[in-house]
VEXSEGU-370077 format. One record per residue (C-alpha): residue number from 1; x, y, z. Coordinates in steps of 0.2 Angstrom, whole numbers. Example, Ala and Ser with C-alpha at 12.3 -4.5 7.8 and 13.67 -1.06 7.14 Angstrom:
2
NODE num  east north    up
NODE   1    62   -22    39
NODE   2    68    -5    36
//
This chain:
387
NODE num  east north    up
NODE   1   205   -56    24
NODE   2   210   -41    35
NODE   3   230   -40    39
NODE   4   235   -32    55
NODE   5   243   -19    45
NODE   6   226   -15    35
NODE   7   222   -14    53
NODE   8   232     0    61
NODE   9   232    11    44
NODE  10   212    11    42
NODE  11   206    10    61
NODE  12   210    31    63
NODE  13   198    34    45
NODE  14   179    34    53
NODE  15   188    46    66
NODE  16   199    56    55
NODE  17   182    61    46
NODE  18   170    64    61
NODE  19   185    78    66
NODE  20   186    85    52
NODE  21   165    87    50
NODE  22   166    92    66
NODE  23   181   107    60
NODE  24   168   114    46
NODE  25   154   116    59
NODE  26   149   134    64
NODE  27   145   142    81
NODE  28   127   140    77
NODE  29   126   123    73
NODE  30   128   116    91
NODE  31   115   101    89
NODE  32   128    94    75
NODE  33   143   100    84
NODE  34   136    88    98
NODE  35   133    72    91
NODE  36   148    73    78
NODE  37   157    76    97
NODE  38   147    60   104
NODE  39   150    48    86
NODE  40   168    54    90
NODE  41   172    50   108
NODE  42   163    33   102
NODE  43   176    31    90
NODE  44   190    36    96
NODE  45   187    26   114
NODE  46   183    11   105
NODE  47   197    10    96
NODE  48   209    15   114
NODE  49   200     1   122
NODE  50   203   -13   108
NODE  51   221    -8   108
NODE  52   221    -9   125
NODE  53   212   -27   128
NODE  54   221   -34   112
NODE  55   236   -25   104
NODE  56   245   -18   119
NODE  57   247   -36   129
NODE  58   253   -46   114
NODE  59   267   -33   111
NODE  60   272   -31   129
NODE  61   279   -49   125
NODE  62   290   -43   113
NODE  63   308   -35   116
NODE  64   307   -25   103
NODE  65   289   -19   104
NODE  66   289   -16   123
NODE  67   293     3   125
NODE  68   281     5   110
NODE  69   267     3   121
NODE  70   268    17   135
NODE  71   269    27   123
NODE  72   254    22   115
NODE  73   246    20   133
NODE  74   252    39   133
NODE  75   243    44   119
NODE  76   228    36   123
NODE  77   227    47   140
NODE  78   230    61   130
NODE  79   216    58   118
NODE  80   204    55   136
NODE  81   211    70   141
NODE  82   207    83   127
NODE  83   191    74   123
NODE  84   185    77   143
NODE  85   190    95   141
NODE  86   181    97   124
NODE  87   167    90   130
NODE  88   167   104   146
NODE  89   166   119   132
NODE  90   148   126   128
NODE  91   145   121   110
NODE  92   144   136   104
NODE  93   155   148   110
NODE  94   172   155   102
NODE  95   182   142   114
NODE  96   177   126   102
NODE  97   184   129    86
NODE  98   203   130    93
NODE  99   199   116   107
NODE 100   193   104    91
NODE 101   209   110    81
NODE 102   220   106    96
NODE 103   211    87    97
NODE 104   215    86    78
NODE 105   232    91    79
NODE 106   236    77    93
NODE 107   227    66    83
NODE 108   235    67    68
NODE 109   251    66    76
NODE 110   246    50    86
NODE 111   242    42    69
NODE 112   260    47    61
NODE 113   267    39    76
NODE 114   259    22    73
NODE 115   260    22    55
NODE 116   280    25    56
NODE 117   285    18    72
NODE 118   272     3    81
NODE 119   267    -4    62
NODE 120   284    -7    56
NODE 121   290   -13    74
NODE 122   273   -24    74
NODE 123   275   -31    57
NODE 124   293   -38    62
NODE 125   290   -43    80
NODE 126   273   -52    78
NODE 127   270   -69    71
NODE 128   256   -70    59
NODE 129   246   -82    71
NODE 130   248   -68    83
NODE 131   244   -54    69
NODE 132   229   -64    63
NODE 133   225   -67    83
NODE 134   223   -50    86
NODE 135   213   -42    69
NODE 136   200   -55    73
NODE 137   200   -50    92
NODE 138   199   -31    85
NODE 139   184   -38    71
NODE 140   175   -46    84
NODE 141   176   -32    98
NODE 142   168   -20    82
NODE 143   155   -32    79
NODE 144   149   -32    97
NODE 145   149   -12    96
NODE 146   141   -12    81
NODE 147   125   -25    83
NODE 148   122   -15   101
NODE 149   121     0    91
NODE 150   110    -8    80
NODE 151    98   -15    92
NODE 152    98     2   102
NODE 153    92    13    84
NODE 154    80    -3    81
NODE 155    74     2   101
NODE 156    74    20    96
NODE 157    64    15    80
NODE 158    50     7    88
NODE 159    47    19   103
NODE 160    46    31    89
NODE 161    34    21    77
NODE 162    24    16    94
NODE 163    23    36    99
NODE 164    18    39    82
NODE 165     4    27    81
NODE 166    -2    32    98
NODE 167    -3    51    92
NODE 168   -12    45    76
NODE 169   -25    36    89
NODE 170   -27    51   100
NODE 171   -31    62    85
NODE 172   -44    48    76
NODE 173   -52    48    96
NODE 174   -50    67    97
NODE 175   -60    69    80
NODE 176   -71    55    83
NODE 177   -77    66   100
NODE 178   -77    83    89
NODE 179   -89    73    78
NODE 180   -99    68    92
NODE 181  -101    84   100
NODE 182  -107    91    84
NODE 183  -121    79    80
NODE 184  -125    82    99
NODE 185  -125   101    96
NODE 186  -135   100    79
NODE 187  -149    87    88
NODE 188  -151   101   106
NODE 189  -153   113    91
NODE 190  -165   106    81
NODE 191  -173   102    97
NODE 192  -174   117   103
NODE 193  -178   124    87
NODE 194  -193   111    87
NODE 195  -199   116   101
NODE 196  -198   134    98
NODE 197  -208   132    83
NODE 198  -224   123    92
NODE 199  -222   139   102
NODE 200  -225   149    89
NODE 201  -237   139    84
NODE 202  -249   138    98
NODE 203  -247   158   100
NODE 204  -251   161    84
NODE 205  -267   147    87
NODE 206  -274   157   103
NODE 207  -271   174    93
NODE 208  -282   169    80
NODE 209  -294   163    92
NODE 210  -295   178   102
NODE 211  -298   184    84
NODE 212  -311   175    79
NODE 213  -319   180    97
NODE 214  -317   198    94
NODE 215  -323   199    81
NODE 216  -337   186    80
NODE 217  -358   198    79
NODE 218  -370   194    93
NODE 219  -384   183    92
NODE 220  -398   182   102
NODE 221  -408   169    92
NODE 222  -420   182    89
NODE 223  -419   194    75
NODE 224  -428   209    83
NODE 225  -416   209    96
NODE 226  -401   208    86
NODE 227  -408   220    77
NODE 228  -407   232    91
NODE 229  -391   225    99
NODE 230  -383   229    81
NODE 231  -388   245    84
NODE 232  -384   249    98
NODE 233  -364   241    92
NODE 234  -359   233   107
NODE 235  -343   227   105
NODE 236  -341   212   118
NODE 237  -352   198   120
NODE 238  -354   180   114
NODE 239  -374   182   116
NODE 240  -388   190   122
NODE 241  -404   181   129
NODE 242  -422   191   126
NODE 243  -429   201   139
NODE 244  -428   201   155
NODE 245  -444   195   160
NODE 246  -445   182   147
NODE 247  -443   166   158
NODE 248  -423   156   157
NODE 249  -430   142   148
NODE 250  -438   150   134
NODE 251  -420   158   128
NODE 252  -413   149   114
NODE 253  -396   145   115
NODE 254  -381   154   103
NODE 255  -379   143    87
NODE 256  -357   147    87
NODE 257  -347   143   100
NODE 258  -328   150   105
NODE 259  -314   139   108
NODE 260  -298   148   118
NODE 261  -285   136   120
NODE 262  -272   137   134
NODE 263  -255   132   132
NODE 264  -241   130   141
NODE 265  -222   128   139
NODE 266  -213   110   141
NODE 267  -193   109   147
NODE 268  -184   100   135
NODE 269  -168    99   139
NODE 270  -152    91   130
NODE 271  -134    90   129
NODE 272  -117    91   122
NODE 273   -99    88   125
NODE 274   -88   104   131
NODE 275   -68   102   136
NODE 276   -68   100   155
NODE 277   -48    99   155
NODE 278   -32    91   146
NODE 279   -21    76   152
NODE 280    -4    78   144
NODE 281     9    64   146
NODE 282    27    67   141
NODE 283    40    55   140
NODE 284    57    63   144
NODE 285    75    54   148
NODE 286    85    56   163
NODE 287   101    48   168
NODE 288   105    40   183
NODE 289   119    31   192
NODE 290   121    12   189
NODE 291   133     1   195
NODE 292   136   -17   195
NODE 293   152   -27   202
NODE 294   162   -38   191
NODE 295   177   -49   196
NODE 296   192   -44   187
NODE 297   209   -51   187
NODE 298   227   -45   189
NODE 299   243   -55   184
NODE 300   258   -48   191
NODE 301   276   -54   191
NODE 302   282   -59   209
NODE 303   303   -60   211
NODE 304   308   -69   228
NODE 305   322   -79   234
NODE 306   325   -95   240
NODE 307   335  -109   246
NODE 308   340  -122   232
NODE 309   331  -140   233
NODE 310   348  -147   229
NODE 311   365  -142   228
NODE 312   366  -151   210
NODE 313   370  -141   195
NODE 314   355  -138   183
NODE 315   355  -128   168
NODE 316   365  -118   159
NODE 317   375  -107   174
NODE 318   390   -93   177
NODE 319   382   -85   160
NODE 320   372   -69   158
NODE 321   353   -72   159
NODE 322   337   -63   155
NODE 323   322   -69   159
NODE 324   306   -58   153
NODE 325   286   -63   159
NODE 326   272   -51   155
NODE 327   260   -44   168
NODE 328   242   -42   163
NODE 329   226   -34   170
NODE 330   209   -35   164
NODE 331   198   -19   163
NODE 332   179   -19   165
NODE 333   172   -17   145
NODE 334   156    -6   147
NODE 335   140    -9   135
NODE 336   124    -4   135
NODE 337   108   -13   131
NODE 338    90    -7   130
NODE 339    74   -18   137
NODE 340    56   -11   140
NODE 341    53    -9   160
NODE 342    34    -4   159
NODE 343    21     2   149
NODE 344    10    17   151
NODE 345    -6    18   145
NODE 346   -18    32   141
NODE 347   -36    30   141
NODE 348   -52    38   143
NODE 349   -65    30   157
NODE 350   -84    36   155
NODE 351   -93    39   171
NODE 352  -111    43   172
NODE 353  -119    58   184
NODE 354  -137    64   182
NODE 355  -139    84   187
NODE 356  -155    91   190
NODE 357  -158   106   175
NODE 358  -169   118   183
NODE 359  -178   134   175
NODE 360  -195   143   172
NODE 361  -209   138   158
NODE 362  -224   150   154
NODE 363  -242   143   152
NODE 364  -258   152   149
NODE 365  -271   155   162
NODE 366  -288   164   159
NODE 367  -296   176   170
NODE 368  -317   176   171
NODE 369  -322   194   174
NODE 370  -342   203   170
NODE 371  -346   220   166
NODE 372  -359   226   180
NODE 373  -365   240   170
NODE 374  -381   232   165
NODE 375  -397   225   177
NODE 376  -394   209   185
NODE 377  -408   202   175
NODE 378  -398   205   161
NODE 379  -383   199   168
NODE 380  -390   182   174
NODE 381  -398   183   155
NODE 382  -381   182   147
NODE 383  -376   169   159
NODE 384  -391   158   153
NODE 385  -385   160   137
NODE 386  -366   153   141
NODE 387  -373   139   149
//
């Protein structure tokens, strides 16, 4: 079990260390420098404010204790004081060092103080119901401070797993896009590539066609007169019917025939995914004022005089007298606690549109057109054949 004197010597340890961390730091290391500063004017208030609220009132009942304590409330403003000041100073400029030295030497002193003046005057004055009284006050008001602290790093904790997780899901959504995006991209090109190849296809079709026409030998159905057309080497034609004064339906028709096929072009047209913008939602923190009214309570001594009730002698009297009664005040203890106020979520909505894709396709055509170097009845001749 704690005693109040294991009390007053170990309280000014945690503090004692964070200054001297905070003596080692360097110039450049201003993030540590400010939260070995903010662990310190935890401490240090903590411990002003327990005294304060629980040592300070029970020695202001004692003679021998009483003077102790404005010297201890002195101390205690110093310590705001420097701590204010400190906290003013850029982290890391040259002005720091000696303003943190400064603290430490105050400090230090202060501790000496109570260690030889207010523990040997508290040891004597207090009874150990009062002693015990005020450890378990001091254990109780630490306890507090400490589960808040603990529930704030748990809230910290989970915001940070819950920011963590939802990073992790917008990178398996992100990459589940990029995937989608590229099997899009690969279909449109084997789509395209399809399609390109049927092109090919059917040009390479009607080129070997017009080949085939090219280079296809006349035929009259008659061999005298191929005869004579292969003489005479003439280089177009399909066929060639028999002279012109032998009648239309005594030509034989051409044994081959020449197909030319026509093709054409189809739109195909497909799709994939491209980055049309970027949402970015930060969480930052801000402070703002707060305020909220509490009812405190002040006890102050009131001297007045008055007539006596009766002229009867009561009590001890014509003797010298002191009559002692404490004044108290309460001050507002300040704690802070973390609840969720609202929830933001991120998601992606998909909307559909339909766009008209417009462009130009090719197709083949073919164009009749006779030589009119020959008779007409030769002309009509060949026609008779075609038909």
């Amino acid at each position: 079990m704690t005693t109040i004197k294991q009390l007053i010597q170990t309280s000014p340890a945690k503090a004692d260390e964070l200054l001297a961390k905070l003596v080692d730091t360097s110039d450049t290391a201003v993030k540590t420098r400010e939260r070995l500063l903010s662990d310190l004017t935890a401490e240090l208030e903590l411990v002003a404010k327990l005294e304060e609220q629980h040592l300070f009132p029970v020695l202001r009942k004692h003679k021998e204790t009483k003077d102790l304590v404005a010297e201890a409330l002195n101390d205690n403003k110093q310590m705001r004081k420097l701590l204010a000041d400190l906290e003013k100073v850029p982290k890391g400029s040259d002005e720091f060092a000696p303003k943190v030295a400064e603290l430490r030497k105050v400090f230090q002193q202060s501790v000496r103080d109570e260690r030889k003046e207010l523990l040997p005057a508290v040891l004597k004055a207090l009874s150990d119901e009062e002693a015990q009284t005020v450890v378990e006050k001091f254990e109780d008001g630490k306890a507090e401070v400490e589960e808040a602290k603990r529930a704030e790093a748990d809230q910290r904790r989970a915001e940070a797993r819950q920011e963590r997780e939802q990073a992790e899901k917008l990178l398996a959504e992100q990459k589940e896009a990029d995937d989608r995006q590229r099997k899009t991209r690969e279909a449109a090109r084997q789509t395209v590539d399809a399609a390109a190849e049927t092109s090919r296809q059917v040009v390479q079709s009607a080129a070997e066609g017009l080949q085939r026409v090219a280079t296809a030998p006349m035929s009259t159905g008659s061999m005298f007169w191929d005869a004579m057309f292969g003489m005479w080497a003439l280089p177009q034609g399909r066929s060639l019917a028999r002279a012109s004064n032998v009648p239309a339906s005594a030509a034989q028709p051409s044994s081959e025939e020449e197909v030319i096929p026509l093709a054409e072009e189809t739109l195909v047209v497909g799709k994939h995914t491209v980055t049309s913008g970027t949402t970015t939602v930060r969480r930052y923190v801000v402070e703002v004022p707060a305020e909220q009214q509490v009812t405190l309570y002040d006890e102050k001594v009131v001297v007045e005089r008055r007539k006596p009730v009766t002229d009867a002698v009561t009590g001890e009297t014509l003797t010298e007298l002191t009559v002692e009664m404490i004044e108290t005040t309460e001050v507002p203890l300040v704690a802070k606690g973390v609840k969720v106020r609202e929830e933001v979520v991120i998601r992606r909505e998909r909307t559909k549109r339909v766009e008209t894709v417009r462009d130009t396709v090719r197709r083949d055509e073919i164009e009749i057109s006779n030589a009119g170097d020959r008779s007409g009845g030769r002309r009509a001749a060949l026609a008779s054949s075609r038909k």
